[in-house]
Biopython code that builds the backbone (N, CA, C, O; Angstrom):
import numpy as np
from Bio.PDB.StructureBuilder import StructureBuilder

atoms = [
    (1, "UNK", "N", (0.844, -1.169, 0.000)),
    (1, "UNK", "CA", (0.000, 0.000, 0.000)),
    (1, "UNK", "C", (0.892, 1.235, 0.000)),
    (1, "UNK", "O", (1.695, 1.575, 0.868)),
    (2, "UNK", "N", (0.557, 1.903, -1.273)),
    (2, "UNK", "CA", (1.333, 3.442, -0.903)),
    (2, "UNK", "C", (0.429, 4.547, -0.309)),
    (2, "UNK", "O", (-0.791, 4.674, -0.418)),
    (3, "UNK", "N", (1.435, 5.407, 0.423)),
    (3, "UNK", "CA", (-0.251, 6.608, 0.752)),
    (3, "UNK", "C", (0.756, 7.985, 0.730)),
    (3, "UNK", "O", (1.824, 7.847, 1.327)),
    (4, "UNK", "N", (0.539, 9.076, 0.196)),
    (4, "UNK", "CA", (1.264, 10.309, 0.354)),
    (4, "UNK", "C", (-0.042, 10.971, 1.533)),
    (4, "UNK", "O", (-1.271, 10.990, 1.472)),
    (5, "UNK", "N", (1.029, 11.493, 2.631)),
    (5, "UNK", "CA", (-0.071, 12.523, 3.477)),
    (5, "UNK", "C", (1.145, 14.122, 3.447)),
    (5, "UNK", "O", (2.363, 14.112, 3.628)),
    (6, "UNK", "N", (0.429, 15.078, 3.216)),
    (6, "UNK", "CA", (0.829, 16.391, 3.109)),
    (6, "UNK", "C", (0.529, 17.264, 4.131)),
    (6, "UNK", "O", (-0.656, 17.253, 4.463)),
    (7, "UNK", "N", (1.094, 17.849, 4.594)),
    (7, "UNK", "CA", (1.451, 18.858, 5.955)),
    (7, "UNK", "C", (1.040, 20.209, 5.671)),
    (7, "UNK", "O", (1.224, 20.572, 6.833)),
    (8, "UNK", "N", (0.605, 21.346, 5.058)),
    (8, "UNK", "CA", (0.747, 22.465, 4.909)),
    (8, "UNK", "C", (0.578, 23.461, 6.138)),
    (8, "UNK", "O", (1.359, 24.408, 6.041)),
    (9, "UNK", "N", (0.099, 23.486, 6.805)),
    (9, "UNK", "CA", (0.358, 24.234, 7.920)),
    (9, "UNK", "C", (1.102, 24.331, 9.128)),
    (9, "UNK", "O", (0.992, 23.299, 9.789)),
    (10, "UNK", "N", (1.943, 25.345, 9.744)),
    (10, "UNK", "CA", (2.696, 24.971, 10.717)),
    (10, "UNK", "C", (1.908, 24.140, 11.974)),
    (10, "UNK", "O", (2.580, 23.329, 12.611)),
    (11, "UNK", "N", (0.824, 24.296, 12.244)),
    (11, "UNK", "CA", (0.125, 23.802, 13.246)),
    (11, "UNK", "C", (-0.071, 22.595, 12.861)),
    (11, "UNK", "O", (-0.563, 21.878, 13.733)),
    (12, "UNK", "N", (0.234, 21.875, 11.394)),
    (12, "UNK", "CA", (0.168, 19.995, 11.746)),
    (12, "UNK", "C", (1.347, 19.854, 11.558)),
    (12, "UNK", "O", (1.578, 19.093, 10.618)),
    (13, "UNK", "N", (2.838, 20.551, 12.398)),
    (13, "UNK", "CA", (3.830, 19.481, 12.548)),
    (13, "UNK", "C", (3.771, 18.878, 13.964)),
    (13, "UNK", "O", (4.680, 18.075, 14.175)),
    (14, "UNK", "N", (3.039, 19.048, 14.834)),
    (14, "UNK", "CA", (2.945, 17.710, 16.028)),
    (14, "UNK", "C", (1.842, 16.592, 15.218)),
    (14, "UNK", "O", (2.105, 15.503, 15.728)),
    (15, "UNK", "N", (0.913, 16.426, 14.355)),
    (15, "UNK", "CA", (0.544, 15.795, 13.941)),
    (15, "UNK", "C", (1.347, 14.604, 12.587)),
    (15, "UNK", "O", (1.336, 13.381, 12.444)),
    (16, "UNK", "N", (1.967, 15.755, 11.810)),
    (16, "UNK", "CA", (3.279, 14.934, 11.240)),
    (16, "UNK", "C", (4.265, 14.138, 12.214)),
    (16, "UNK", "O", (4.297, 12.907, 12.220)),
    (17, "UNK", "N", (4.815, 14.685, 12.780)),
    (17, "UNK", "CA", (5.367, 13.379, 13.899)),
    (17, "UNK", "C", (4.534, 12.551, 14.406)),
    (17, "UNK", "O", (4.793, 11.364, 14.609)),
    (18, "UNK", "N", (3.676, 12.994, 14.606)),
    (18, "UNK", "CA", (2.881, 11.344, 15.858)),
    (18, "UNK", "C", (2.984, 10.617, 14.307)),
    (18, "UNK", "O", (3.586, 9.550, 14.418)),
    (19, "UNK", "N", (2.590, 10.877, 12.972)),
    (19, "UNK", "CA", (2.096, 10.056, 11.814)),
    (19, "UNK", "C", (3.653, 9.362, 11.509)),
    (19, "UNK", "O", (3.780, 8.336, 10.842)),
    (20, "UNK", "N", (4.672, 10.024, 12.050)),
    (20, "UNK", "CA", (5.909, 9.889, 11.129)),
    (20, "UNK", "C", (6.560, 8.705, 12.295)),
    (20, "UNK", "O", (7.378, 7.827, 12.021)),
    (21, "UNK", "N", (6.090, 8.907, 13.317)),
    (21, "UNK", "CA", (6.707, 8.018, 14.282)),
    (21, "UNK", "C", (5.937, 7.069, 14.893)),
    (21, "UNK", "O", (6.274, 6.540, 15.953)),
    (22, "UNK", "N", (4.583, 6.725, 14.104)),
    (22, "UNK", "CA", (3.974, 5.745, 14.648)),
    (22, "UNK", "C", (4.209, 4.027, 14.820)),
    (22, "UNK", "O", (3.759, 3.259, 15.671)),
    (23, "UNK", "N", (5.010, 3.803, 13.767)),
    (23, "UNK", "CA", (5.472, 2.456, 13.164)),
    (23, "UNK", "C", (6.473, 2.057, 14.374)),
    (23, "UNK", "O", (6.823, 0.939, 14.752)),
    (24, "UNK", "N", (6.795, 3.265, 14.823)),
    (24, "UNK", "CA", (8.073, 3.149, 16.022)),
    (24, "UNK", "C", (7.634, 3.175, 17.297)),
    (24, "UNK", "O", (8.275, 2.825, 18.289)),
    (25, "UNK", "N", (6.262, 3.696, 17.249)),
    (25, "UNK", "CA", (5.981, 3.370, 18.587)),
    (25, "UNK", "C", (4.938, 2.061, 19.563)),
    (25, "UNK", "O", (4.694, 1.837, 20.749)),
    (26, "UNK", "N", (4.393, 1.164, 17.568)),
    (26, "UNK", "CA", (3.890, -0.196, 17.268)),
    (26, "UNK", "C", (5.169, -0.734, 17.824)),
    (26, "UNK", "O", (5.008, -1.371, 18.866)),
    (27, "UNK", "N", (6.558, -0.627, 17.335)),
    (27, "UNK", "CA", (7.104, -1.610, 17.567)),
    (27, "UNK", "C", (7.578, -1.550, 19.341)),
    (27, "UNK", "O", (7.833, -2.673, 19.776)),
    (28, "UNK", "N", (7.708, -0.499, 20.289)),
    (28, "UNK", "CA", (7.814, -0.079, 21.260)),
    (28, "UNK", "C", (6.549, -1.073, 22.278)),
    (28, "UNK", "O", (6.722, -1.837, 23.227)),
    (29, "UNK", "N", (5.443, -0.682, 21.643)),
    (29, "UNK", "CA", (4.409, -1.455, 22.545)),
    (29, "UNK", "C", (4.782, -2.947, 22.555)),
    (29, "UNK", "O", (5.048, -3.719, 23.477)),
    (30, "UNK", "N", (4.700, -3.125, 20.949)),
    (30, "UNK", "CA", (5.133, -4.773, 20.481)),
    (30, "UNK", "C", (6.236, -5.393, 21.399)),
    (30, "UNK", "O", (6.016, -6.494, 21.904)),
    (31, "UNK", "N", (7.414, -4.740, 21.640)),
    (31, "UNK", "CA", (8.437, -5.190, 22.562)),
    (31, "UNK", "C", (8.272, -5.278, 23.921)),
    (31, "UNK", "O", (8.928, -6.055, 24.615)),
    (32, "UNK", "N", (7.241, -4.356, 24.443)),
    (32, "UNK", "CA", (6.596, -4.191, 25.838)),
    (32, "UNK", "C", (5.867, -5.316, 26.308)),
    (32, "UNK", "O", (6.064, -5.882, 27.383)),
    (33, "UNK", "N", (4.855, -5.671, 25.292)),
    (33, "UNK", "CA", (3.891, -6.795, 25.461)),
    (33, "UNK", "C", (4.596, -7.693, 25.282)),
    (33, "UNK", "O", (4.387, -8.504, 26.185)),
    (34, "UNK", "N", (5.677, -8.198, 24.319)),
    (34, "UNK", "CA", (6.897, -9.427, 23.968)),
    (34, "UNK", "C", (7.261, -9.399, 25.794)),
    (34, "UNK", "O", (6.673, -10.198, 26.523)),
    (35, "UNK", "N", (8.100, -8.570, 26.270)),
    (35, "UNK", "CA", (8.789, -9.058, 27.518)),
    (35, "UNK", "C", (8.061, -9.149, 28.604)),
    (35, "UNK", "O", (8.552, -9.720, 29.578)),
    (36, "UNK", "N", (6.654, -8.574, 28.679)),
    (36, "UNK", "CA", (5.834, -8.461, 29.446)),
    (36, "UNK", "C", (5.633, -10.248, 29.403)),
    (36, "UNK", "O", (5.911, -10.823, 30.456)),
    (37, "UNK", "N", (5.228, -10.992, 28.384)),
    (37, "UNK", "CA", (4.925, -11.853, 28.763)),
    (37, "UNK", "C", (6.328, -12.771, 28.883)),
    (37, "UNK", "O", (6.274, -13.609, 29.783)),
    (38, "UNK", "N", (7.304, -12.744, 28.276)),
    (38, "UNK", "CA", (8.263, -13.565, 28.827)),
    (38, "UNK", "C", (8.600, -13.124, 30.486)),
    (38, "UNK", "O", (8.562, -14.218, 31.049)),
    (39, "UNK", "N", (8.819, -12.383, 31.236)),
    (39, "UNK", "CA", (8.701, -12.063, 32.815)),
    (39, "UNK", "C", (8.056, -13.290, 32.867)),
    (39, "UNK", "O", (8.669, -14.348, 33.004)),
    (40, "UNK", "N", (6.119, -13.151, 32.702)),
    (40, "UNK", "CA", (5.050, -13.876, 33.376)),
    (40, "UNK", "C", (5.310, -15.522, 33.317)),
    (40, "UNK", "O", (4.993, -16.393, 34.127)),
    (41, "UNK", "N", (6.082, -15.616, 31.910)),
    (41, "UNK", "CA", (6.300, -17.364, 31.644)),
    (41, "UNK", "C", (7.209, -17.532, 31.925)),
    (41, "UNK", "O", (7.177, -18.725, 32.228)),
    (42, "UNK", "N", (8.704, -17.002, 32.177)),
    (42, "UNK", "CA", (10.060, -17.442, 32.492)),
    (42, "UNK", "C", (10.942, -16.968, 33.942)),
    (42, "UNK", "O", (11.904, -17.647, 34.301)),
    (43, "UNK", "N", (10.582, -15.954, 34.583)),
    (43, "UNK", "CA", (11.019, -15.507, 35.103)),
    (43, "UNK", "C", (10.497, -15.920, 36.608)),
    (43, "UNK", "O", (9.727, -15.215, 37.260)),
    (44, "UNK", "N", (11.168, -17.473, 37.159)),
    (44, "UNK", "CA", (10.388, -17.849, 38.479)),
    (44, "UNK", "C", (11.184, -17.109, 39.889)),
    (44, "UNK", "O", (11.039, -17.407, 41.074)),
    (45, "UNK", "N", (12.010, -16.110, 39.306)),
    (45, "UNK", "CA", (12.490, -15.683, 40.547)),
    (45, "UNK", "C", (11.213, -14.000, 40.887)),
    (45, "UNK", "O", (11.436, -13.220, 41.813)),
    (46, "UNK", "N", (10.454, -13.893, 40.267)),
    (46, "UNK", "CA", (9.597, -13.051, 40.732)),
    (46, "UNK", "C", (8.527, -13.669, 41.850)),
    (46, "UNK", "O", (8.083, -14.814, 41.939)),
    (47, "UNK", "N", (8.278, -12.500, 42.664)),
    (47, "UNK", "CA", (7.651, -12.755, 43.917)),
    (47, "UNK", "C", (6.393, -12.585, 43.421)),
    (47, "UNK", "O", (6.201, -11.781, 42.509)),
    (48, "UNK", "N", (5.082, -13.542, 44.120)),
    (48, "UNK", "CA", (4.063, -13.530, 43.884)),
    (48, "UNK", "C", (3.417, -12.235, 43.624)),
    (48, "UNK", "O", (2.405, -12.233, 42.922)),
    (49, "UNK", "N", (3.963, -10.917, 44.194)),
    (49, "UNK", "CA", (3.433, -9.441, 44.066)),
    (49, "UNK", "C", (3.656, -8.680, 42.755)),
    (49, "UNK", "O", (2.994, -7.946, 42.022)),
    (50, "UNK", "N", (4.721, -9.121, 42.791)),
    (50, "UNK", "CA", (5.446, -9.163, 41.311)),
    (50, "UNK", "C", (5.017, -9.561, 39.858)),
    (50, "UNK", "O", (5.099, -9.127, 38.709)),
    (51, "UNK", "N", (4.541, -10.573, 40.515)),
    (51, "UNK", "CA", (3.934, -11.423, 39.196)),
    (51, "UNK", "C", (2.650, -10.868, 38.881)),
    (51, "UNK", "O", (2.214, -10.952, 37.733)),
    (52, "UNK", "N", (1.859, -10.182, 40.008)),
    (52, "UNK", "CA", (0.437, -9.475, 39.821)),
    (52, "UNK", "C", (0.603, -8.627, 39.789)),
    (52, "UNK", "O", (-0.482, -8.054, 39.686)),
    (53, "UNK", "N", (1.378, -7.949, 39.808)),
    (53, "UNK", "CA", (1.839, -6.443, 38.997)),
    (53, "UNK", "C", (2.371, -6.191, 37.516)),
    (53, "UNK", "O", (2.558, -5.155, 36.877)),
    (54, "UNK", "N", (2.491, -7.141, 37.307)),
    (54, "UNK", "CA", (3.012, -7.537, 35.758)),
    (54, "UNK", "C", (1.690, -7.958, 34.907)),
    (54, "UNK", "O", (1.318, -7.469, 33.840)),
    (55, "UNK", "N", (1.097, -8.968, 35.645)),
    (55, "UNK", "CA", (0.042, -9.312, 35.027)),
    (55, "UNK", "C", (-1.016, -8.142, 34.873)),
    (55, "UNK", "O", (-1.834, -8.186, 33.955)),
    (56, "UNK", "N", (-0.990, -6.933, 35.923)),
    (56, "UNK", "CA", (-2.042, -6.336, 35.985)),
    (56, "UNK", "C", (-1.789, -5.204, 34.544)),
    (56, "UNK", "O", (-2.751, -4.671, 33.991)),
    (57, "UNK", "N", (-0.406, -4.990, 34.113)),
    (57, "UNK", "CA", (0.179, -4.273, 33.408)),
    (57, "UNK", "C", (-0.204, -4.546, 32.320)),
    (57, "UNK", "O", (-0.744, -3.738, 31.564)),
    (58, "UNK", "N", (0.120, -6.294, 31.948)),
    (58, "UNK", "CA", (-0.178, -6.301, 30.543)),
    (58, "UNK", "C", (-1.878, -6.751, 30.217)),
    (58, "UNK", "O", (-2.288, -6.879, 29.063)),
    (59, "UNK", "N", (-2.480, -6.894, 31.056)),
    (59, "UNK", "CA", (-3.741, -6.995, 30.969)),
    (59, "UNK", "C", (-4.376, -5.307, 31.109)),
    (59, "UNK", "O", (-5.595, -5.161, 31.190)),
    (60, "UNK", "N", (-3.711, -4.429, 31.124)),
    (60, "UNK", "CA", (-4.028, -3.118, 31.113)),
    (60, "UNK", "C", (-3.713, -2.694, 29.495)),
    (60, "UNK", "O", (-4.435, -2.429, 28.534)),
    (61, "UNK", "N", (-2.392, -2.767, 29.693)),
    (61, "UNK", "CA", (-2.027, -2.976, 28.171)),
    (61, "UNK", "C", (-2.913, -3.326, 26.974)),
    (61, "UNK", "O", (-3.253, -2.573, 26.061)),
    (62, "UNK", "N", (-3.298, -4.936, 27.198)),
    (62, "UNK", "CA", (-4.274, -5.697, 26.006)),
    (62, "UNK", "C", (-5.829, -4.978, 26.677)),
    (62, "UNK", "O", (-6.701, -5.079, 25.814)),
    (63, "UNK", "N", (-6.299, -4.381, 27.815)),
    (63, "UNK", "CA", (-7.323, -3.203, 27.296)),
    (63, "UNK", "C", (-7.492, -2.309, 26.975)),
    (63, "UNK", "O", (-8.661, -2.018, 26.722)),
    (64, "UNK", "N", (-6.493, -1.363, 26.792)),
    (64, "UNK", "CA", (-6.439, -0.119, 26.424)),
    (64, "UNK", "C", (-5.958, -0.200, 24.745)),
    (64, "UNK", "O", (-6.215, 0.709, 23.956)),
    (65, "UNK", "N", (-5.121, -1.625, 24.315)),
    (65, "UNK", "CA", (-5.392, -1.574, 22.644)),
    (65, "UNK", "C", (-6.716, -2.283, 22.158)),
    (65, "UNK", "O", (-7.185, -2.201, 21.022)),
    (66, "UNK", "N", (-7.263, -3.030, 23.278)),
    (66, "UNK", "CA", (-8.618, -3.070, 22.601)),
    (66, "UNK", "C", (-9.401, -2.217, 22.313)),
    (66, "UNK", "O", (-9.934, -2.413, 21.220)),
    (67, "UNK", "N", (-9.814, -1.040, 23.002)),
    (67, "UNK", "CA", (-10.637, 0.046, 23.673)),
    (67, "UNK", "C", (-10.124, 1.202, 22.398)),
    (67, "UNK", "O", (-10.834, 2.179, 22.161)),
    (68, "UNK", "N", (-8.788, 0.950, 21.613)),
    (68, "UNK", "CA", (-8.557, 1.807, 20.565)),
    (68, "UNK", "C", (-8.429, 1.414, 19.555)),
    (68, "UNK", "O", (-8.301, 2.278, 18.688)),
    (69, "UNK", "N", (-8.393, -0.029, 19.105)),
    (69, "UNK", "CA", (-8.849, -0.839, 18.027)),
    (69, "UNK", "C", (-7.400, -1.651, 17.730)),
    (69, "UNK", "O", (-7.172, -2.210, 16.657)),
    (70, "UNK", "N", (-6.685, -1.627, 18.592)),
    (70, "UNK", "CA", (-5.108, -1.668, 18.330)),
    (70, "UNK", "C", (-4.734, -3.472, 18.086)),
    (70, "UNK", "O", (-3.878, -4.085, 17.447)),
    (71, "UNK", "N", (-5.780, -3.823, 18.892)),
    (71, "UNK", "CA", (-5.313, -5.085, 19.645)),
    (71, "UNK", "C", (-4.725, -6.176, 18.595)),
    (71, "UNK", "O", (-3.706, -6.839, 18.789)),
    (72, "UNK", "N", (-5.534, -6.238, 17.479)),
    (72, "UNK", "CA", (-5.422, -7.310, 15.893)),
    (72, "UNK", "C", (-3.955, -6.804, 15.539)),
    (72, "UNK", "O", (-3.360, -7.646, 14.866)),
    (73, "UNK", "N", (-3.172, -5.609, 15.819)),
    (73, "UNK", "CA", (-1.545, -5.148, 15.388)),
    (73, "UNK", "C", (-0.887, -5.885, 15.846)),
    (73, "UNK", "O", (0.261, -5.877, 15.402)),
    (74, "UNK", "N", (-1.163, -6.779, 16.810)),
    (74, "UNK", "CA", (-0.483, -7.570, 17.905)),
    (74, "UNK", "C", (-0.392, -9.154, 17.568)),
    (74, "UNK", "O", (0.136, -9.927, 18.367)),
]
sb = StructureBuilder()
sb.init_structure("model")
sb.init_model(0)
sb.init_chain("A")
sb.init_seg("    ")
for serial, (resi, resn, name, xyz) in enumerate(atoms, 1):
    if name == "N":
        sb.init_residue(resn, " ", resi, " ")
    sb.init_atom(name, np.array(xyz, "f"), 0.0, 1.0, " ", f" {name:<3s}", serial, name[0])
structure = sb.get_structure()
C-alpha cells in the first residue's frame, strides 16, 4: 500500500510526527507486550506481588489496545 499525506500548515507538525513516528511506537508497545509476557512465563524468581503487577500491566495494556482498536496489530 502506498499513501502520500501532506502537511501544509505549521500547526500539523505535532501531527506529522505522531504520523511519522507511529510504526516506532507499534514496535515499542510490540516489545513491551513481547517481555511483558516472557517475565510472566520465564522468570520464576519473581515474587508472587510481582507477578500481579506484571500481570495487571499487561492486561491493562491488552485493554487499552482493545478500547482503541489496536489489539489485531499484535
Amino acid at each position: 500500500m502506498k499513501a502520500q499525506l501532506y502537511f501544509d500548515h505549521p500547526e500539523d507538525k505535532e501531527v506529522w510526527e505522531v504520523t511519522n513516528k507511529a510504526k516506532d511506537l507499534q514496535l515499542i508497545i510490540w516489545h513491551l507486550n513481547d517481555w511483558l509476557k516472557s517475565e510472566l512465563k520465564w522468570n520464576d524468581k519473581l515474587t508472587s506481588q510481582e507477578y500481579d503487577q506484571l500481570s495487571k500491566c499487561q492486561n491493562k495494556l491488552f485493554e487499552l489496545m482493545e478500547e482503541n482498536g489496536c489489539k489485531q496489530l499484535f
